[in-house]
N, C-alpha and C positions, 0 to 999 in steps of 0.2 A: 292615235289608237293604240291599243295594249289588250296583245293575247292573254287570255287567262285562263286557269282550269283551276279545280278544286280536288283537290285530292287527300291521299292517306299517307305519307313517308314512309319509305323500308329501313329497317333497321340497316345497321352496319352489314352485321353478320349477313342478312340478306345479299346484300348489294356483292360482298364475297363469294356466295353460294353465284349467285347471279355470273358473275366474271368467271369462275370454274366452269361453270356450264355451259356459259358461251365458246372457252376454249375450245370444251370438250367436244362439243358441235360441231363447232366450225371446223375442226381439222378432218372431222369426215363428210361435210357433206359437201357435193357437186354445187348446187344453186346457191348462187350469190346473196348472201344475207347483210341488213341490217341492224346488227344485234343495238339492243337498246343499253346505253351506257349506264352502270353501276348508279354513278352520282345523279343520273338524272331520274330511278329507278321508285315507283310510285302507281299507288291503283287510283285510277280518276275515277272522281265520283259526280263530274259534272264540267265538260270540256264546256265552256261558256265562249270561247272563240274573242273575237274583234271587239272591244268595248270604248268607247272616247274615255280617254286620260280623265276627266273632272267627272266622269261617274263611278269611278273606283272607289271612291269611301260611300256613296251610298251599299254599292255590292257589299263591301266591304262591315257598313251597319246591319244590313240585313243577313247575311251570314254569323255573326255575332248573336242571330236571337235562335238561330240554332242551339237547340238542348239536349244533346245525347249522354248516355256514359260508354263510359269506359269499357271494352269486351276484347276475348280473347279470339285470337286470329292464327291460321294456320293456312299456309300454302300445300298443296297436294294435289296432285294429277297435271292433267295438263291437256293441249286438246292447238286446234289452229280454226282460224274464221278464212272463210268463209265453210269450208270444209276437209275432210283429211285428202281427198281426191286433189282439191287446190287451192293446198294453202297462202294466205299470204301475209296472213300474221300468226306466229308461234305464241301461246301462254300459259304461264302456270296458272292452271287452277286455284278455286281456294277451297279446302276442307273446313276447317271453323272459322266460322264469324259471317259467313257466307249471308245468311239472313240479316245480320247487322248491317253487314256493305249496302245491301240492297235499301233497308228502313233511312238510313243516315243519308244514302243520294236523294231516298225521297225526299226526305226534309230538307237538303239544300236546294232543290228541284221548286218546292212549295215556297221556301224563300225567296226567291229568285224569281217567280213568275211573278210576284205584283210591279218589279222592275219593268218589266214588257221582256226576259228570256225566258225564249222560248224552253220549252218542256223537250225533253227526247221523243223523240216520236216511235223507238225502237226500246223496248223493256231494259232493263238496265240487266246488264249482264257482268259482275261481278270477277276482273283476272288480271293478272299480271302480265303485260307485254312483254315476253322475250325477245323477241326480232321481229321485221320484216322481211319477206322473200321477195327480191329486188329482181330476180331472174331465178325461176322454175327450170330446174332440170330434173332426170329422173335419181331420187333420193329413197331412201327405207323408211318412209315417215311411221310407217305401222312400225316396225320393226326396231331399230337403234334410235331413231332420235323420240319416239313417244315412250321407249322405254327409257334409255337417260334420263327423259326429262319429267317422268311420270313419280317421282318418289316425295315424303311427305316430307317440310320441311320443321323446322324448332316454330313451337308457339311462342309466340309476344302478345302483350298486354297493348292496342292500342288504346294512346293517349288523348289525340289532334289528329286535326285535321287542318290545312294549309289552302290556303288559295294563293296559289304563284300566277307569276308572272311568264312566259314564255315568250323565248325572242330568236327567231330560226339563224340560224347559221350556217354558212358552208357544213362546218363538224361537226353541224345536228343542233337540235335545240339545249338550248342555255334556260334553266329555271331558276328564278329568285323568287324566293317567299314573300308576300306583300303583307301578309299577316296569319298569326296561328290560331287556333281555335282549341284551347283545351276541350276535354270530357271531363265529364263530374264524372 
């Protein structure tokens, strides 16, 4: 079996802003966080989970008739699930491309269901995973950490889209790209 998701890659610069930010965080806040590592640092547009080994190149063909282009993307704001009372996962927003994120999972979504995966059952909600809160104590989530992390970041032109591979580890998950998907 072989974890996979589908996703969008961060720039470098991102993956930077990303490591700043996490410093910045962490050194004030009480509650024990997960922050999400730079290099493994990516908006998912279709966590696909557990799949047997010998069906990877069909996902694999059917992802390929995927036809998007190319659009501009912008991070900005930020917010936590389940809510700011109790969070437990921190994310940046996104300001452009917002409606792209959303049309591009549908289409990998509509790809994917003649396989037999299953569709989300929850609206696609379109952000970047900052951390997890592994233990809640009392923090200024209103205050210093949604305003640090509330500011807008450099647009990029995304190109692709990736379906990796994901393999859990003590040190967090490990992703290898299985293949890319350009935008026209």
């Amino acid at each position: 079996m072989i974890r996979c998701f589908v996703g969008i890659p961060m720039p470098e610069e991102y993956r930077k802003k990303l490591k700043s930010l996490s410093d910045m965080l962490g050194c004030g806040l009480k509650s024990a966080m997960a922050w999400t590592r730079p290099e493994t640092w990516h908006l998912t547009l279709k966590f696909i989970g557990e799949i047997p080994k010998p069906d990877v190149p069909g996902v694999q063909q059917a992802l390929s008739d995927v036809q998007f282009g190319k659009f501009l993307f912008q991070a900005g704001g930020c917010g936590c699930f389940p809510d700011r009372k109790r969070p437990r996962v921190l994310w940046k927003g996104v300001r452009k491309g917002a409606l792209e994120c959303r049309e591009l999972a549908g289409q990998v979504e509509d790809a994917l269901a003649p396989l037999g995966i299953e569709r989300d059952s929850r609206d696609f909600s379109p952000h970047l995973t900052l951390g997890r809160v592994k233990r809640l104590r009392e923090d200024d989530w209103e205050g210093s950490v949604f305003t640090c992390a509330n500011s807008a970041w450099p647009a990029f032109q995304v190109t692709e889209f990736v379906l990796w591979k994901s393999d859990l580890t003590p040190q967090g998950a490990v992703h290898t790209p299985l293949q890319t998907y350009p935008l026209y």
